[in-house]
Each structure stands twice: as C-alpha cells, then as structure tokens.
N, C-alpha and C positions, 0 to 999 in steps of 0.2 A: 776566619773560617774560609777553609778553599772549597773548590766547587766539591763538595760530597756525594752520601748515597742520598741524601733528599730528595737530589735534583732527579734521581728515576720515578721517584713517589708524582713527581709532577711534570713530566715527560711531555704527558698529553698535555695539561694545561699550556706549557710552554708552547707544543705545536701549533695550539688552537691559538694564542696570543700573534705568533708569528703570522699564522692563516690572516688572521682580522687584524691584522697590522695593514695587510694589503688594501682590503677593500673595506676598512670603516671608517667611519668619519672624524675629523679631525680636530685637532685641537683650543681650547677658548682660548681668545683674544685677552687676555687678561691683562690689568693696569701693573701687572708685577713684573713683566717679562717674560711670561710663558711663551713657548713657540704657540705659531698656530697657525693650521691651515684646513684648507675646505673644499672637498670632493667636486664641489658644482664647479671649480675653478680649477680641475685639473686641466695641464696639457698633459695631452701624450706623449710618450718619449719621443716618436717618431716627427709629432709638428713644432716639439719644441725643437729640436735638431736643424728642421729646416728652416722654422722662424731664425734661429741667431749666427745658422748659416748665409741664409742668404737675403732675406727681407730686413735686414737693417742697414742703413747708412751706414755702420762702423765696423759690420760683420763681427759682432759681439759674441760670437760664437768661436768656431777652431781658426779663421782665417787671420788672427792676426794674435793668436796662442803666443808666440814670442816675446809680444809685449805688453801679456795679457793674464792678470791670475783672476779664474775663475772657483769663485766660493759657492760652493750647490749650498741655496738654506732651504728649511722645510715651509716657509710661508710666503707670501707679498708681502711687500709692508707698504702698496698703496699708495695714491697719489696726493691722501688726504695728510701721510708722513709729516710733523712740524713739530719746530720746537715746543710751542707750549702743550699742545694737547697729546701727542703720540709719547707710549710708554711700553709698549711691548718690545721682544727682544731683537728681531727686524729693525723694526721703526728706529729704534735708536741704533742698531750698528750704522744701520742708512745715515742717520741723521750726525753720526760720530766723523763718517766719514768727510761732511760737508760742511761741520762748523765746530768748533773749538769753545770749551768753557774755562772761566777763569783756571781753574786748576782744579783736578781729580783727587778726590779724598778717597783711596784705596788703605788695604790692610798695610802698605810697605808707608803710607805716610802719603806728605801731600805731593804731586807733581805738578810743573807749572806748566801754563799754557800760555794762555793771552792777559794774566799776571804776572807780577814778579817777586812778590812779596805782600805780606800784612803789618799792619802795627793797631795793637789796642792799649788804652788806656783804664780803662773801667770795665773791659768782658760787656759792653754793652757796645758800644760803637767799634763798627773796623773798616781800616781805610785799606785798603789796597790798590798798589802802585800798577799798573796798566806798559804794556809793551808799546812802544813808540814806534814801532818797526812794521806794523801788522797794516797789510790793504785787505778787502775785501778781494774776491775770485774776479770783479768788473773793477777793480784799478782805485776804490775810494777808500781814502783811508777809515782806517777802524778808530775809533774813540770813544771817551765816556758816555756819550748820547746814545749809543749803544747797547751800552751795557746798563743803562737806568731804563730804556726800553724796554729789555727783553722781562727783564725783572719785574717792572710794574707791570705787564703782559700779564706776566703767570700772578700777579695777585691780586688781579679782577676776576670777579666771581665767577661771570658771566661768561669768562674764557673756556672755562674747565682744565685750569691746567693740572698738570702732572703734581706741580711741585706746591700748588696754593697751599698745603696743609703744613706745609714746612716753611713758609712765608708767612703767614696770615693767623692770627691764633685768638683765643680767646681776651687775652692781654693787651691784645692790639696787634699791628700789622709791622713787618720789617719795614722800617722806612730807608730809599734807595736815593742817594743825592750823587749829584755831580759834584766835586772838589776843582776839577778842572780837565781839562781835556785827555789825562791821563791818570788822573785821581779819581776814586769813587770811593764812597764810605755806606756802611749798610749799619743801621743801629737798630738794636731786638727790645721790644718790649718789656723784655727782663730777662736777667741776665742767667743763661742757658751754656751747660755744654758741651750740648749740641751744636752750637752755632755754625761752625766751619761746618762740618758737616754738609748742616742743612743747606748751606751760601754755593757747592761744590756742586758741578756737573752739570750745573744748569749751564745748558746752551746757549751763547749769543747770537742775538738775530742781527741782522744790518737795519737799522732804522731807515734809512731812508727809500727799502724795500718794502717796508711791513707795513710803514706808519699810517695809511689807511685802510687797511684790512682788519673788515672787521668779523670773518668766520673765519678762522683759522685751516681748518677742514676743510676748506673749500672754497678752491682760489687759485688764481694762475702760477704762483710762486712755488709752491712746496716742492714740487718736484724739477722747477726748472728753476732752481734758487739761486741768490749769491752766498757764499758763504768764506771761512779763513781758517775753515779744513784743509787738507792735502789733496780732496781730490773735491769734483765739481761732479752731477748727475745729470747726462747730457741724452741719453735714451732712457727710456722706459715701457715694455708692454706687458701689460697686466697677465699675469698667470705666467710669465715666461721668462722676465731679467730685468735686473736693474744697469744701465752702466754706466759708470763713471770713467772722466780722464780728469789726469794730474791738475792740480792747479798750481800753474807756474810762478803766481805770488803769494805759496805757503811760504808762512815765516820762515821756516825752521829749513826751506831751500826747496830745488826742487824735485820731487820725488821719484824714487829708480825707475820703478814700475808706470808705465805709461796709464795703461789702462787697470781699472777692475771690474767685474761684473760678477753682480747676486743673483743666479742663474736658478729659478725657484723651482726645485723638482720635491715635490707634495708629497711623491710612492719612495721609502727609505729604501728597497733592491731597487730601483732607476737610479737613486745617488748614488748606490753603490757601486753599481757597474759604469757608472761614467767616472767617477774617479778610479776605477783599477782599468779602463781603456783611455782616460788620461784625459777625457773630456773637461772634466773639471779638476782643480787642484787642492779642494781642502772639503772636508766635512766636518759637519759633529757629528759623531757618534755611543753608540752605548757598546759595551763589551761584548754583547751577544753579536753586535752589526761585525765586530772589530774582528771578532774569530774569523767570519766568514771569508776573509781579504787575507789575498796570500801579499804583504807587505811585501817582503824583498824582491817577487818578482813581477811587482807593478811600482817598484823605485818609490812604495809610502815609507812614510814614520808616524807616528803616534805622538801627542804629547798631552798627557793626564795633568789637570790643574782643578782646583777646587774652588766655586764660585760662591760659600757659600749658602748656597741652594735649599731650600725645606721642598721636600713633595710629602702630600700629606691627602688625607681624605677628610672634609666639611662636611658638616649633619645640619640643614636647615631645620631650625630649631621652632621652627611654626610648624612644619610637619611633624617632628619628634620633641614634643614638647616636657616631656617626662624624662629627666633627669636619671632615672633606673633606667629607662630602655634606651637612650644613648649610653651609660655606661655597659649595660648589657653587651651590644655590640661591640665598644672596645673590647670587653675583656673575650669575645667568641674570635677575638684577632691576633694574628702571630706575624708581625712586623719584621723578624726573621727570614722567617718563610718567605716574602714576598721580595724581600730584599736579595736573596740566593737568587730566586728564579728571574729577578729583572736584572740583578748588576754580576751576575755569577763569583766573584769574591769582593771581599769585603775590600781589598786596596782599592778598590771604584767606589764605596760611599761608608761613612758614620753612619751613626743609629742615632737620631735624634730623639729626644723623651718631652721635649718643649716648644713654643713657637720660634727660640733661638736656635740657628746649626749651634753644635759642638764647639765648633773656634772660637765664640766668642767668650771674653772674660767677661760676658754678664751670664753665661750659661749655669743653669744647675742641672742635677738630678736630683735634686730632694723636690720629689714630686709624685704624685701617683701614674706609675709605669702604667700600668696597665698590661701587666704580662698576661699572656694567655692561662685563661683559666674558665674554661667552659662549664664548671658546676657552679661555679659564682655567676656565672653569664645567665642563664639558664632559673638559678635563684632570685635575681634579680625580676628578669622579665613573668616568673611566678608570684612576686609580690607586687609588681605593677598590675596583676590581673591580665596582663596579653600573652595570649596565644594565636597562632599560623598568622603571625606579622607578615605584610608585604611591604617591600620597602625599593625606590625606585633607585639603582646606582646606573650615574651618569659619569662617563668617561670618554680620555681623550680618544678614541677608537686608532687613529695611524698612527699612535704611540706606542711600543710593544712594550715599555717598562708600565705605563697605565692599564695596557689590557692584561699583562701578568699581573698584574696587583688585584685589578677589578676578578679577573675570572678564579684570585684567592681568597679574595673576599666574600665572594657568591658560595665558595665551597666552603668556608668556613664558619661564615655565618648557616649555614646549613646544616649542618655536623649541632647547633645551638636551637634549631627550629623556625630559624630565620630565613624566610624566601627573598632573595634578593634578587629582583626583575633588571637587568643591563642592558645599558642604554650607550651604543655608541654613538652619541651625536656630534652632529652638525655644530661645526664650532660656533658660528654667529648664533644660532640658537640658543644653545646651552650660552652663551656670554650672556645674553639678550633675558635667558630664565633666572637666572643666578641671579641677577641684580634685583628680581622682580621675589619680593617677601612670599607670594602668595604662589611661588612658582609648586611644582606637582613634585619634583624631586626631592629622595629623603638625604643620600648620598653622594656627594661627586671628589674626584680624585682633582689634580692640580698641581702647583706648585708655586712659589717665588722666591724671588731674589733682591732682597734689601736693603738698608745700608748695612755701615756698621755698627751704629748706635742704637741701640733698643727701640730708642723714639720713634725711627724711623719706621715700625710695624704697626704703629700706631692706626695707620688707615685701614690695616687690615682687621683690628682686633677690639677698637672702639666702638661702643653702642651708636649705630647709626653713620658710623665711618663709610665714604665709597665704595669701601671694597670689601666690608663685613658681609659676608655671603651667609656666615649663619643665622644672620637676622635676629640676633638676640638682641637683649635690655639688660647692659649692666651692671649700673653703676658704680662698684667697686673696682671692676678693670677700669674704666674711664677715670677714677680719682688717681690711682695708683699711675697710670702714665702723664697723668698733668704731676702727680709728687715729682717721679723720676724725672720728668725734663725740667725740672724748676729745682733739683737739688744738684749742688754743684762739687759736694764731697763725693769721691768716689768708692766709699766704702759703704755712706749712706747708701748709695744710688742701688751701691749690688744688693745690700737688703729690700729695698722696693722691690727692684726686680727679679728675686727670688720669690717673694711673693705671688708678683704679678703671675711669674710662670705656674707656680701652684693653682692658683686661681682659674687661670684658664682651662690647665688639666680639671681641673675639679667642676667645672659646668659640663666637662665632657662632650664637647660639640668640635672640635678639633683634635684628630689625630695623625700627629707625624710618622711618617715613616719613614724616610729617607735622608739624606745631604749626598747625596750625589754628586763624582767627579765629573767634569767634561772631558770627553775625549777630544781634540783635534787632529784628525788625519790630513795630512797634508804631505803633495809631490814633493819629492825631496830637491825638486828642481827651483822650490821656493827656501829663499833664505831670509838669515834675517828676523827670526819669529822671535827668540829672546829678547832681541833689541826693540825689536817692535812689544813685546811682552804681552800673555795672555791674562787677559784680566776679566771678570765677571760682566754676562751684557753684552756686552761687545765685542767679544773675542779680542781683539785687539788695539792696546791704549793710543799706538798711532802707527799707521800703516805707513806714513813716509820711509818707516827703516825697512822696509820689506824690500830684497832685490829679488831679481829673477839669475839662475844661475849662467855663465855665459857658455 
C-alpha cells in the first residue's frame, strides 16, 4: 500500500504528532532496546556545538571531522553502560564498540569473533576454541579466565544481568569451565535448541579489570574501560557525546577511522539539520524524517534494513482486568491506519498479527487478528457492563511514529466510546511505572527487539518475567515456552509455538502493530558500511571496516 487518500483523513493527526515530536517527553529505557531519552537532559543545539567544539581535550566535535565519523543517536547511554547489566539500544552499540563476544548469532548464521569454532558431543556440552591472538585495549592478553568470568557475572542473581534468563533456568544453571587457556566448554542442563543462541553476544569482560567489582552500575571502569573491541571510550559528557579512538590492539588490525563519537541530539529536526550541514555523519531515521532531507544535495544515502523489530501497544492487565474490555479495544483498532501515517508505505515495515515479526519460521497467522470492527468492539464493552471508560495511554512523546499511533488510538478508540487520556511521559518515569503492577496506566506503546529463537521472548511474555509489563498470571503461556525450549524436533516446536501465539492473542493484553525497517542515513563520505554490515542493535556488526573517504 503506497502513501494514499487516507493519509488526508489524518493530515492533522500527523501535524499534531510532528508538533509533539518536538516538545514531548521521551522515550523508556527498556530491557529490549528501545531507544530512549529525556527532556531534563536536553542540551541545546547551540551548547552542544560549543561543548564538542571547544571544551574537550579531543575537539570531539567539527575540529578534527577528517578523522572523525560522527553518529547523532537519540539517548545517552550513561556511565553506568557494562556488560552485564546495560541492554538498551545505546548501551549496547557503546558497549559493541569496546568489547567483542565469542561470536554473533544473526539471521545470516554465526560470525566469529574472539572464537573460532564449536564441537559438541551430546547437544549438552560445547567447547569452543578461543583466538590465541587477541590482547586487551591495555596490552593483557585475553584468555579463558575471561571468558568463564564474564559468564558466571551474568549468572549470579544478584547482578541483574541482561542475559541471566538465558543462562540460569529452572533445570539448573549453564555450567562455564575453563578446558585451558584457549578452551572453554559451556554444558546446559538439558538439552535445548536454543543453546548457541543463548551462549552468543554476550560480551567479554577483562577479568583482571572487573574481578572485584561488585556494582556493576557503578564504578570507575564502565566508561573508562579496557576492552578487545576496535575502538576504546576515552571522553564522555553526559547529555552531549560519547568518544571513542581506535584501539591499536583490535585483533582483526588496526581500524581506518581514527576516531568515533555518539553525538547525543534528543530533538529529531536538531539531528536533522546537523546531518544535512554535515555536523554529523549518520542517523536513524523514519520515512517521514527521510522525506524532509534533500539527500543529493547534502552528499546522504539511505539504507533500509530490517531488525526484526515488534512495536506494539501493552494493556496492564490489573487495571483492565476483564478480558472483553481488552478485547473491546483491540477490535475499536485499525493497525493499518497507524502504520500509513507513521511509516508512509509499507516497503518500511510488515504487519505483524503475533509477538513474533513476520521473518521468523516460527511465525503464524492462525490467530485472532483482531481486524477492526467497532460493532463487535462496542458489543463487547455492552456485556461487560462498561460505559464512558477512561483509560490512561502512555507514550514515547519525541517518538513521532508512537505519537502517530497514540493520537490514532485516542481517535479510534473514541469513534467505540472509549476516552483515552495521553500521556507523553518522561522516559525514567514511565520505565520506573511499567515495572511497578499497581502502576495508574491502562495503555502504553513500545517496542523490541529479540533473538531469533522464540525462546528468547520469553522475558517479555512469561507470568512474572522482568519485563512482563502486563502484569498477568499465566500459566499456560509459561508451560508452553518451558515445552518449546526443551523440544528439540523442529516441527514439534512449530506446533507449540503456533499455540503459544494463539494464546497470547487470546488473553488480549498485547497488541502488535508494527515490524518496522531502520533507516540509516549516512555521508556518503563514509564507506565501507556493507562490509561493516547493518545488523539489529547495533547498527553495525564491526566498525573496524568503516573507512572515511579520502
């Protein structure tokens, strides 16, 4: 579907998203990789210009642009940034750029890093062979101590890591052994296949940096770290840049580009205009942003890739506890509708119907859609007994594809008798609500981005999971993802999790809307981007292949 006559029906809507694009508040810190940032932390275009002109040791700003690609992102990602605990989509570019995990388990298969290989014998134990070549950023060699650190890190409780649920299970915990100074073997409780998977992207710490730290969050290392990434984080000021230089003992040699810095501009027209006056050299973007940029005569290029991605809207299921007046709502919604006015055609995102994107071969659609149908809607909330509902929608506010969505959901669910009160908050807040059962919100918009493997949703979608925001009790979705990761036929598996998806649609407290592409806009002065390759997260699986044009 291209942009059509729809999009006059919502003309204003779109204005009014764009207006509060500007001045509303930003987006939650979420454990999925959502961007996110926060009005009380704005700089001004004007002090950040002179902060990275002239008040840093490196002039991290235009004065040394030559040997310098600047990425404008929409957040900080903070000094508290580390391996175990940080998992937003900042946090981890930062932390991509400063240290290397055994190998990446993307959609193209594995890539290696500071591994070189597996062998298993039984699907329960795997050794993997270790590069012999790798120092840390301060000159120490890398080794298996290492890597059985970082590991048992993330699977003590009391860390809060990222990756403990994908380590640590009800069957027991991955157990992480040394074999020898370039050998390490990981053995699973039972035999899962998952495993690579789960074993993949976890970041290696330097042990002999970490080894008595005991807050992760907070501490002298994270931002001033060692690590056996390509580039090293040598400045940092809050609200305004990250910058990194090269690190001269990346294995894989030493990298084109001297410097990089994450140049953090919060207002999407400030990134704008600093990348089409050349301030900086690369954005994200949404289609709407992408029209406004005369590409050829600011030397951009575009490039569309798919992360993935679900955005969706959550029903806290303590405040809407009636199973008709969540489905009510779904059905007063037109996921269509919202998808035109935030991504303008459809080559920028799928229509998702489940908590999996579309790419994946565990996806269905034998599920309840939930296509619009406002006399069902409307029948519904007549036999639940509710009338002039109010219902609080909390959104990312400097998101203009969340406040199109939200300000279509407010008119739509109205058109059904549905008041829905919108809420641009404060990203720490809303992060801070959400987690909290008894929080006041009925509504909020969102998004993430997971593995590959089903399993991997598990935290979001499990009764009582970290990051169950609906706050439900389910026991049936909870059996069905302990089936699926403990069955090892792949044909079984897709029945479970054809299910599972059912299932979820049918509690009705989860609605997708999206799979969204990423745009990358980037100076065409920057080369190199295939080779480096755009992957989900991260933007980029290793910026060592990045050159600057000469």
């Amino acid at each position: 579907m291209k942009k059509s006559s729809m999009m006059k029906k919502f003309s204003l809507v779109l204005a009014m998203a764009m207006m509060t694009s500007l001045f509303g508040a930003c987006g939650a810190k979420d454990p999925v990789v959502e961007n996110t940032t926060t009005t009380e932390s704005a700089v001004k275009p004007e002090a950040e210009s002179k902060t990275l002109d002239t008040e840093t040791t490196g002039n991290a700003g235009k004065g040394d642009a030559e040997d310098t690609f600047t990425y404008a992102i929409s957040d900080d990602p903070g000094e508290s940034t580390n391996v175990i605990t940080s998992s937003s989509r900042w946090d981890l570019s930062t932390i991509k750029l400063i240290y290397s995990p055994l190998y990446m388990y993307n959609a193209d298969g594995i890539n290696w890093f500071l591994a070189t290989g597996y062998s298993t014998e039984d699907d329960l134990t795997y050794v993997f062979k270790l590069r012999d070549d790798v120092k840390w950023s301060d000159g120490e060699a890398f080794t298996a101590d290492d890597v059985v650190f970082t590991y048992t890190e993330m699977e003590k409780k009391e860390n809060l890591g990222w990756a403990y649920s994908q380590l640590v299970y009800d069957k027991g915990t991955v157990e992480v052994k040394k074999i020898d100074d370039y050998t390490v073997s990981f053995t699973f409780p039972f035999k899962t296949p998952t495993a690579l998977e789960m074993l993949s992207q976890i970041f290696i710490m330097p042990k002999h940096i970490y080894e008595n730290v005991t807050d992760y969050e907070h501490n002298q290392y994270n931002l001033n770290s060692i690590g056996t990434g390509p580039y090293q984080a040598v400045e940092y000021v809050p609200g305004s840049y990250v910058k990194f230089k090269r690190n001269e003992h990346y294995f894989k040699g030493v990298p084109a580009i001297k410097n990089i810095v994450f140049r953090i501009i919060e207002n999407s027209d400030t990134a704008l205009l600093a990348l089409q006056s050349g301030e900086v050299d690369a954005y994200q973007a949404i289609p709407s942003e992408v029209e406004k940029l005369n590409l050829e005569a600011n030397n951009l290029r575009t490039y569309s890739y798919s992360e993935g991605r679900i955005g969706y809207f959550m029903i806290n299921t303590k405040n809407i506890p009636d199973v008709r007046v969540r489905k009510a709502i779904f059905y007063a919604l037109n996921k269509d509708e919202m998808n035109i006015a935030s991504y303008l055609s459809d080559e920028f995102y799928l229509t998702p119907y489940t908590f999996l994107p579309p790419t994946s071969s565990f996806y269905t659609e034998n599920v309840e859609k939930y296509a619009q149908d406002q006399e069902k809607a409307k029948a519904l909330l007549k036999e639940a007994g509710v009338s002039n509902l109010t219902i609080k929608v909390s959104y990312t506010g400097s998101d203009p594809a969340q406040t199109a969505q939200a300000l279509l959901l407010q008119q739509q669910l109205g058109e059904v008798g549905i008041n829905a009160e919108l809420d641009a908050a404060d990203s720490s807040a809303l992060s801070a609500k959400k987690k909290d059962p008894n929080n006041d919100i009925g509504i909020y918009t969102g998004g993430y981005i997971m593995g590959i493997d089903p399993d991997t949703f598990s935290s979001l979608f499990e009764s009582g999971a970290a990051y169950n925001y609906m706050h439900y009790n389910e026991p049936k979705i909870d059996e069905l993802f302990a089936q699926g990761r403990s069955e090892n036929d792949k044909e079984k598996r897709k029945e479970i999790y054809d299910k599972l998806q059912a299932e979820i649609q049918d509690i009705a407290a989860f609605y997708p809307i999206t799979s969204n592409n990423k745009i990358l806009v980037v100076n065409k002065r920057i080369e190199g981007i295939e080779d480096a390759k755009l992957v989900p997260v991260y933007t980029f699986e290793d910026t060592y292949y990045l050159k600057i044009a000469g």
